[in-house]
Backbone as CSV, one residue per row, in Angstrom:
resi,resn,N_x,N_y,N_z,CA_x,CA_y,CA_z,C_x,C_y,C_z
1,UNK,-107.384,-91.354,5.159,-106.409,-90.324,5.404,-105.067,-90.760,4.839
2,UNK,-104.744,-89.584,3.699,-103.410,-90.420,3.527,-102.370,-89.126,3.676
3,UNK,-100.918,-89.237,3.955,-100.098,-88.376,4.290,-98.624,-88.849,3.731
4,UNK,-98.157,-88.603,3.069,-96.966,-89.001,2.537,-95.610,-87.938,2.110
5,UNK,-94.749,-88.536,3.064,-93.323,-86.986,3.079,-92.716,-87.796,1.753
6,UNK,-91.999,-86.750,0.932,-90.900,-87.255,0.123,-89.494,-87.053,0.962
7,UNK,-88.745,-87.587,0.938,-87.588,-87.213,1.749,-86.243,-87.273,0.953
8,UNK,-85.008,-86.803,0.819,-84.027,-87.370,0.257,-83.065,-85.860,-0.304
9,UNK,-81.958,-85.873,-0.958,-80.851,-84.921,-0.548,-81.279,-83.770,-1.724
10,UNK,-80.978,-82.903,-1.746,-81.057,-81.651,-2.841,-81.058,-82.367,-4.189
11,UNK,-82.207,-82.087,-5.332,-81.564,-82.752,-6.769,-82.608,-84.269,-6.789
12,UNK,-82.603,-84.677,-5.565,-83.138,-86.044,-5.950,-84.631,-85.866,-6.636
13,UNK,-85.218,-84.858,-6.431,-86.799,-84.762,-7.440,-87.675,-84.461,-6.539
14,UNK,-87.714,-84.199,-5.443,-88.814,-84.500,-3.990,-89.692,-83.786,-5.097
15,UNK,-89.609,-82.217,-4.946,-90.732,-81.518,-5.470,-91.486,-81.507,-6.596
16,UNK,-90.559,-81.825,-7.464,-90.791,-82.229,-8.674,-91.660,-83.746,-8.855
17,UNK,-91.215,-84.966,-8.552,-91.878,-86.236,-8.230,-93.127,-85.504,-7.227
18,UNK,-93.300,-85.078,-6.300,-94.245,-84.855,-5.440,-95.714,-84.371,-5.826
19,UNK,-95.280,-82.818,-6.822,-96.216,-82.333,-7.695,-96.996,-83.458,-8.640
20,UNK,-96.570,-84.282,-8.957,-96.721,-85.333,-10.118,-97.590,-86.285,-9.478
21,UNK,-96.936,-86.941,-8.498,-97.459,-87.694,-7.600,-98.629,-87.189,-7.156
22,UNK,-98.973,-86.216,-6.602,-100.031,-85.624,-6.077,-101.505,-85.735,-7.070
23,UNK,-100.822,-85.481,-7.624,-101.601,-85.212,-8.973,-102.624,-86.446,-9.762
24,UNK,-101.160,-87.684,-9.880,-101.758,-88.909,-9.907,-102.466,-89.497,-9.246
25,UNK,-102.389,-89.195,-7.645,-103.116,-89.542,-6.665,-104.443,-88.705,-6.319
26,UNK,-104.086,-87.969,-6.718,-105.453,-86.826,-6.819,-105.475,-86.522,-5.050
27,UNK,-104.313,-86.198,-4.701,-103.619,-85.512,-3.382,-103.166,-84.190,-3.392
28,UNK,-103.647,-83.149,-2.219,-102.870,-81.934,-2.262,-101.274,-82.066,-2.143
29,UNK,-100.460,-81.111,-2.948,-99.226,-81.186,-2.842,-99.038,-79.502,-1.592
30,UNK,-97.782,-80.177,-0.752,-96.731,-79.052,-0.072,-95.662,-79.105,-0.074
31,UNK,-94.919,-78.447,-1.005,-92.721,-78.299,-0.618,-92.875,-77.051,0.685
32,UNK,-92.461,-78.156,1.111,-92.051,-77.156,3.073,-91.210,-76.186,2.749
33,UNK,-90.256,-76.035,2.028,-89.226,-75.027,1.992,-90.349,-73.657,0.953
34,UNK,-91.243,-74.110,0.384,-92.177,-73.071,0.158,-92.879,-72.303,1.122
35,UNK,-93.287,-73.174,1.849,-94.814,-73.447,3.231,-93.602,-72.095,3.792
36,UNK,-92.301,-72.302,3.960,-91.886,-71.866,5.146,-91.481,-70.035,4.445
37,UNK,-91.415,-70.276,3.393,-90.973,-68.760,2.331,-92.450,-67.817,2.786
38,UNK,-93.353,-68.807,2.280,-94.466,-68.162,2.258,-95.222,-67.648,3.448
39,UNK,-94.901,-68.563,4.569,-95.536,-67.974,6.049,-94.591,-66.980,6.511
40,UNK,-93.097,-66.591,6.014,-92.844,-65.607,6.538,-91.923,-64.801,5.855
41,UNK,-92.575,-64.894,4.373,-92.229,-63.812,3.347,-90.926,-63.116,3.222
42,UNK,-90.132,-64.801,3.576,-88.820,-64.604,2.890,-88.430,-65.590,2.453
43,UNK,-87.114,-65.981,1.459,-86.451,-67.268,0.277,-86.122,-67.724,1.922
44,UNK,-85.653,-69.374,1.788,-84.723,-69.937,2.813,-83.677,-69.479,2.901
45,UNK,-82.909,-68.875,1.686,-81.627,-68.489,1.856,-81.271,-66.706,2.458
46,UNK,-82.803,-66.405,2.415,-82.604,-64.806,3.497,-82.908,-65.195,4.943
47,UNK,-83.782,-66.208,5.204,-83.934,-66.740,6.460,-82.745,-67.170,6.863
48,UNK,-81.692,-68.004,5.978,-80.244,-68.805,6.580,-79.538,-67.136,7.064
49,UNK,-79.572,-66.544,6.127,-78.530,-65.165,6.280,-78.823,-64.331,7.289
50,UNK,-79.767,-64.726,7.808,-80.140,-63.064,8.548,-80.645,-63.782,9.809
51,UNK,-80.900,-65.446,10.306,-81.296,-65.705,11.230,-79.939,-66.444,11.899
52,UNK,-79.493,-67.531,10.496,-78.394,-68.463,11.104,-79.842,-69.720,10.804
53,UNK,-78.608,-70.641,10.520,-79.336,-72.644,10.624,-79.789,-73.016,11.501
54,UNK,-79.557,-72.544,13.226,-80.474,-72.927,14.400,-81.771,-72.578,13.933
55,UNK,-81.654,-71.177,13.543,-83.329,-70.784,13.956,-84.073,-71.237,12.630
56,UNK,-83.475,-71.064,11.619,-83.877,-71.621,10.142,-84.606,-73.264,10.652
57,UNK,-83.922,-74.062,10.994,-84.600,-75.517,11.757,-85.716,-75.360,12.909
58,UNK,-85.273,-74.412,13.450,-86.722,-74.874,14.475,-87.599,-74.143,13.551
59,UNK,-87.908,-73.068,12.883,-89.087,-72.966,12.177,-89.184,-73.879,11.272
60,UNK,-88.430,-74.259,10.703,-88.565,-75.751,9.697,-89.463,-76.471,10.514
61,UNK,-88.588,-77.245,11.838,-90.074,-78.304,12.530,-90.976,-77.534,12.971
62,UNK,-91.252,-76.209,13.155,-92.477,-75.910,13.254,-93.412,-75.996,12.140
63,UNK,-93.174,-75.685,11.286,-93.656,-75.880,10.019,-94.095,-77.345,9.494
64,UNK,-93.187,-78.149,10.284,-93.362,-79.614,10.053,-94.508,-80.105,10.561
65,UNK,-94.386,-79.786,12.195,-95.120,-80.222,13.304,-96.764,-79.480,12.311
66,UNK,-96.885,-78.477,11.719,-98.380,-78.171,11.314,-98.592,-79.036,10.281
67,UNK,-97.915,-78.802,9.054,-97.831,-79.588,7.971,-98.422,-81.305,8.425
68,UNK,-98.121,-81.976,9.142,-98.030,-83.122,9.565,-99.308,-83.630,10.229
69,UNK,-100.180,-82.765,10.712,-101.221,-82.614,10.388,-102.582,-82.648,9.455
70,UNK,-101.885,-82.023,8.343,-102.747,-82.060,7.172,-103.487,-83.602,6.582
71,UNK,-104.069,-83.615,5.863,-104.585,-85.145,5.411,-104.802,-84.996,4.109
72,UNK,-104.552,-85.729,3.708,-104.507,-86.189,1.958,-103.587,-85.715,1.478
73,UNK,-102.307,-85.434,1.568,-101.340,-84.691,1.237,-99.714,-85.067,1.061
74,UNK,-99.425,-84.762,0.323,-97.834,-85.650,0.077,-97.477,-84.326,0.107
75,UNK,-96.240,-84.455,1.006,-94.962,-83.243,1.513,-93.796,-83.637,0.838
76,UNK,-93.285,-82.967,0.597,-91.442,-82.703,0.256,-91.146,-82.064,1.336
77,UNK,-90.111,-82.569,1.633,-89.220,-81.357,2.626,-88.204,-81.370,2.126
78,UNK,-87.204,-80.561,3.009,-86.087,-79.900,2.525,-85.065,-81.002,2.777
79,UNK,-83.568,-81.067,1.958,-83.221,-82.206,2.027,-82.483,-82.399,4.027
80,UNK,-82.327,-81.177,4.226,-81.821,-81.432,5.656,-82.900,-81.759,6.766
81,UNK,-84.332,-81.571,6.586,-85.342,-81.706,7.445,-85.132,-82.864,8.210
82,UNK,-85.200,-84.702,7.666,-84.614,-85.381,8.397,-84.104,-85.636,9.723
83,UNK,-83.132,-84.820,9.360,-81.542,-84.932,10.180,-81.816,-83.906,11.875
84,UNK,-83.133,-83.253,11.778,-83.123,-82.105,12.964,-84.110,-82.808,13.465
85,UNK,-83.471,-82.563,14.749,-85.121,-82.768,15.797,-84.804,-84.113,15.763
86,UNK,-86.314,-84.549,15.612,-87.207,-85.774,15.690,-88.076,-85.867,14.773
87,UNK,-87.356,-84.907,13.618,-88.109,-85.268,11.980,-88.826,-86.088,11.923
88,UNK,-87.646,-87.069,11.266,-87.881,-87.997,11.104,-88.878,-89.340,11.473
89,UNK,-88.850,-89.546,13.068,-89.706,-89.849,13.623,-91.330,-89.434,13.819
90,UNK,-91.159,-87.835,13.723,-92.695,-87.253,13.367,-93.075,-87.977,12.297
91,UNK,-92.355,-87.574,10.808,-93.077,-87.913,9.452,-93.235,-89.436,9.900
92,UNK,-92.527,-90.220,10.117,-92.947,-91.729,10.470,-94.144,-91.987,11.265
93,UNK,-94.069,-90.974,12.330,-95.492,-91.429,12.936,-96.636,-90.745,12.420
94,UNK,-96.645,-89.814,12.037,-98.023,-88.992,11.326,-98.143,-89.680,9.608
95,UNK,-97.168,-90.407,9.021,-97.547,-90.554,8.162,-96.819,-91.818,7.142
96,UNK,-96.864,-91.758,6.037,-95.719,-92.964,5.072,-94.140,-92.077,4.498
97,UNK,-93.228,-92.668,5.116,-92.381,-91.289,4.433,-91.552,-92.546,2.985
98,UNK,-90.920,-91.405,2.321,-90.173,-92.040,0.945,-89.335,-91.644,1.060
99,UNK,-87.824,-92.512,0.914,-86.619,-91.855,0.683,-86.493,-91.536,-0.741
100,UNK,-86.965,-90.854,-1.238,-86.115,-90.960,-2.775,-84.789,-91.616,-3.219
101,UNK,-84.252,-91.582,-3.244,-82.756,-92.440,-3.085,-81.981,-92.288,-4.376
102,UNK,-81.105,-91.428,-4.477,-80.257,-91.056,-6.038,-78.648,-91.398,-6.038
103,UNK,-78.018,-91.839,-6.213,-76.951,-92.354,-6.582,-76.131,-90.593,-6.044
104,UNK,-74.945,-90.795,-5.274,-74.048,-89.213,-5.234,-73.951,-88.674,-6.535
105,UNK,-73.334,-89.795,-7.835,-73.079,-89.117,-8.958,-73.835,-88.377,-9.705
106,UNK,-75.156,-89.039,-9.963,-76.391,-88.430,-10.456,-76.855,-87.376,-10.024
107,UNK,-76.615,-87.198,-8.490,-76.811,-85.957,-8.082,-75.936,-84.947,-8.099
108,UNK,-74.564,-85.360,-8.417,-73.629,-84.571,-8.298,-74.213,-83.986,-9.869
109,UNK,-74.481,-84.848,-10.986,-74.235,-84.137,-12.256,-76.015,-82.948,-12.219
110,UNK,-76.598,-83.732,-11.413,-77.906,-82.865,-11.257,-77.400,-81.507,-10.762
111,UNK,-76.655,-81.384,-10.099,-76.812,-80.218,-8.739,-75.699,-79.726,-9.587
112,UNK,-75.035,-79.961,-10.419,-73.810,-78.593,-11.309,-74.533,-78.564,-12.227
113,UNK,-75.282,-78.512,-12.884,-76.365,-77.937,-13.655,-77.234,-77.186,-13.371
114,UNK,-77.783,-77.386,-12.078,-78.401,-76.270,-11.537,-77.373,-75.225,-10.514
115,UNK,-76.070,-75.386,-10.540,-75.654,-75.028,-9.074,-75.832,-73.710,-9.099
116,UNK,-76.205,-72.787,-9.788,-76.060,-70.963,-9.886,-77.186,-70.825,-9.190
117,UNK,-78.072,-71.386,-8.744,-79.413,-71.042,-7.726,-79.325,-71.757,-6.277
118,UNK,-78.065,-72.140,-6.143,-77.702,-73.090,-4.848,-76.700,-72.507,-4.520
119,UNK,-76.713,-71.513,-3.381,-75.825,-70.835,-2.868,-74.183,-71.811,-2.189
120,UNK,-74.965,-72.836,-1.528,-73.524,-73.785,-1.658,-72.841,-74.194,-2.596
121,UNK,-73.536,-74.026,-3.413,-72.622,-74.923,-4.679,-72.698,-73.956,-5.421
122,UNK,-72.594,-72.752,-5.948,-72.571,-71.526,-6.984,-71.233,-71.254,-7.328
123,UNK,-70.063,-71.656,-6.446,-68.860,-71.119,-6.746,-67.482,-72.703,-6.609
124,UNK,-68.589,-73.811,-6.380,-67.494,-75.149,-6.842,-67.211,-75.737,-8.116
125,UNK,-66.604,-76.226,-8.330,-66.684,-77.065,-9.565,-67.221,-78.131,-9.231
126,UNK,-66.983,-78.728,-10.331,-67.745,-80.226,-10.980,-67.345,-81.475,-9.804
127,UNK,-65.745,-81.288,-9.370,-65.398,-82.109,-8.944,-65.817,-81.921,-7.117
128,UNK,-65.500,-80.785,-6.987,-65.869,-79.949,-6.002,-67.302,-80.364,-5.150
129,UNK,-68.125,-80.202,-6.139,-69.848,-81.070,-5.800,-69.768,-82.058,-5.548
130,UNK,-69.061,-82.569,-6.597,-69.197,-84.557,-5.968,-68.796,-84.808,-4.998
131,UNK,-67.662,-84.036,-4.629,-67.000,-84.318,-3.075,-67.586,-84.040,-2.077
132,UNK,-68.611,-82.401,-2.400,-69.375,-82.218,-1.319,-70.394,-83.120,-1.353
133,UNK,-71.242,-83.764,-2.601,-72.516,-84.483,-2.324,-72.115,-85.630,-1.197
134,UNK,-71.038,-86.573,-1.984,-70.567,-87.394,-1.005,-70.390,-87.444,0.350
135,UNK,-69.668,-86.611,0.856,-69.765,-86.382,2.125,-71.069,-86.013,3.053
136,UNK,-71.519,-85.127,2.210,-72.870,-84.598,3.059,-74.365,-85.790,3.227
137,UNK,-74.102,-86.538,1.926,-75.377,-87.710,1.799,-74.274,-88.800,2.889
138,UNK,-73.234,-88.956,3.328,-72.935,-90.229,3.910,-73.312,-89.408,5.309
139,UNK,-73.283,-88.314,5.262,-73.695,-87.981,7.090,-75.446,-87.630,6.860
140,UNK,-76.008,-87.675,6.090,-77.447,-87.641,5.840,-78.231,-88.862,6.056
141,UNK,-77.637,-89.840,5.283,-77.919,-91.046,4.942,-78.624,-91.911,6.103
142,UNK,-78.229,-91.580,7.548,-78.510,-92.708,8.737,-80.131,-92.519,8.669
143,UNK,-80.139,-91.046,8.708,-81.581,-90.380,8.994,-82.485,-90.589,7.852
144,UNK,-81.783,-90.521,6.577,-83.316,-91.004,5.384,-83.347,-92.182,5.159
145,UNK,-82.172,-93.335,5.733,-82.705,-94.551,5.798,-83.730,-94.960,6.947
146,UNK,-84.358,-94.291,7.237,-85.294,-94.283,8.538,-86.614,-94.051,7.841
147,UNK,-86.625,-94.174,6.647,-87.888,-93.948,6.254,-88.814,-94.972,6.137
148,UNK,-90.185,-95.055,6.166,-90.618,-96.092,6.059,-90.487,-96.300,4.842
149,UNK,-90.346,-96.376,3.770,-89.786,-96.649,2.474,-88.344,-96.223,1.569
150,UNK,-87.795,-96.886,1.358,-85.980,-96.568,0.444,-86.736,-96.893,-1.030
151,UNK,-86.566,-95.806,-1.671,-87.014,-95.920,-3.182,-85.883,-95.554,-4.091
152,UNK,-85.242,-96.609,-4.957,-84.197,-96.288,-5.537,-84.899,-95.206,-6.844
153,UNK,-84.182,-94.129,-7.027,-84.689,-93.307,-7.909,-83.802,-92.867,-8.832
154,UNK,-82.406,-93.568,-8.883,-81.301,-92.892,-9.707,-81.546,-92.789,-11.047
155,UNK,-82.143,-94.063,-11.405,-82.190,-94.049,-13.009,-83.244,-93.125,-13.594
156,UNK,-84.605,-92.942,-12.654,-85.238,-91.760,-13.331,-84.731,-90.577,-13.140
157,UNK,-85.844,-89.974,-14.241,-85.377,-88.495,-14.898,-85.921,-87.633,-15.482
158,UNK,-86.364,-86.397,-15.617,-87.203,-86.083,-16.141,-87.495,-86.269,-18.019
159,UNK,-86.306,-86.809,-18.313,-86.348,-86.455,-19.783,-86.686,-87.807,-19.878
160,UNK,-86.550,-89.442,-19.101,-86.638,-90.293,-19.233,-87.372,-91.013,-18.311
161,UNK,-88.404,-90.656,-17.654,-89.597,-91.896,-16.790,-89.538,-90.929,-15.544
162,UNK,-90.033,-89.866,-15.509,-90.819,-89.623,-14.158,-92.029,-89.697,-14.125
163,UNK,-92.599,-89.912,-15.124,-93.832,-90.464,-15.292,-93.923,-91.834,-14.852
164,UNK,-92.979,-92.633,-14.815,-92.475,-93.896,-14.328,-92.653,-94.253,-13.354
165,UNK,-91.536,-93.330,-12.882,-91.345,-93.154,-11.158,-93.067,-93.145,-10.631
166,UNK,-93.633,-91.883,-10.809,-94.786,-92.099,-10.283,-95.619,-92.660,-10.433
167,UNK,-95.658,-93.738,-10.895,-96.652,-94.799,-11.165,-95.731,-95.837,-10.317
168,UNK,-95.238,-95.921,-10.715,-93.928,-97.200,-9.596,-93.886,-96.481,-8.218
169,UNK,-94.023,-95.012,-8.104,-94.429,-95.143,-6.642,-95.740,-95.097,-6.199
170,UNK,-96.651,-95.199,-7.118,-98.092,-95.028,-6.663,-98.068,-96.876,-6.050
171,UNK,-97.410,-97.435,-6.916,-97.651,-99.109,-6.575,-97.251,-99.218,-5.367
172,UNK,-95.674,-98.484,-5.141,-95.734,-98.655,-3.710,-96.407,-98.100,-2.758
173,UNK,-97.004,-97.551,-3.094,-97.766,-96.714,-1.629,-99.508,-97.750,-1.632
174,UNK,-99.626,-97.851,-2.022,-100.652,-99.236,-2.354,-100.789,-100.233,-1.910
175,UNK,-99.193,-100.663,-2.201,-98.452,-101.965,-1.161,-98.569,-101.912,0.010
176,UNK,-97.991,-100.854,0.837,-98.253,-100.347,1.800,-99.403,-100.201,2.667
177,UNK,-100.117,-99.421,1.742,-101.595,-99.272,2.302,-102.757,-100.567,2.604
178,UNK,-102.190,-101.640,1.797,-103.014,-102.868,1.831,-102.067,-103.655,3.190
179,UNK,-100.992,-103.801,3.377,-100.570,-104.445,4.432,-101.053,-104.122,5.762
């Protein structure tokens, strides 16, 4: 039985590394922020608008609490999942979790490249992001260092070794699995 969360802030690759990973491992893949669109046939960001972030989170850990369950399966979650509840502690006990781990800057230059599909960040600037990444990953940070694994991931990329990455994390999960 193997079960493995990706964890780590908007930008860092969860879904992207995850799909890949899965793949290499010859594991079903789930991005929770899908799981959760799809069981109730709306984006996260019509669920934030029309419910509010309380209720958006407890269906998140509900979604978790099933998900967590599953077997053979590497999860992404959303980068705030962590931080609510007893996340964290679930994915730890049901399974191996990964911090992804990306440098603020890298993510800052990730997340203004994409920011027109990220309702927080659609109307900041450049400098604007970095300030928000910063802040938001140093109050994030307590909770994804709780993972059973910190995987530095800054230097990959898709144009340069995520093919990398997932082979360097297949080793670690290996490591793991033999201890």
């Amino acid at each position: 039985m193997k079960r493995i969360f990706l964890i780590g802030y908007m930008g860092a690759g969860k879904s992207t590394v995850g799909r890949r990973l899965a793949s290499h491992l010859q594991l079903s893949f789930i991005d929770l922020d899908s799981f959760i669109e799809k069981r109730f046939h709306k984006t996260i960001n019509e669920i934030f608008t029309e419910k509010g972030e309380e209720a958006f989170r407890k269906m998140e850990k509900e979604a978790l609490e099933e998900v967590s369950e599953y077997e053979n399966v590497i999860i992404s979650v959303g980068g705030g999942t962590p931080c609510f509840f007893d996340n964290i502690e679930r994915m730890n006990q049901s399974g191996y979790s990964i911090y992804l781990q990306v440098s603020p800057e890298v993510l800052a230059s990730r997340l203004n490249i994409g920011k027109h599909s990220r309702p927080l960040l659609r109307y900041k600037s450049e400098d604007e992001i970095k300030t928000f990444v910063i802040e938001s990953l140093a109050k994030r940070e307590p909770y994804y260092n709780k993972a059973t694994c910190v995987f530095e991931a800054s230097s990959y990329n898709v144009a340069n070794g995520i093919e990398n990455l997932v082979l360097d994390l297949s080793l670690e999960i290996e490591k793991n699995a033999n201890q």
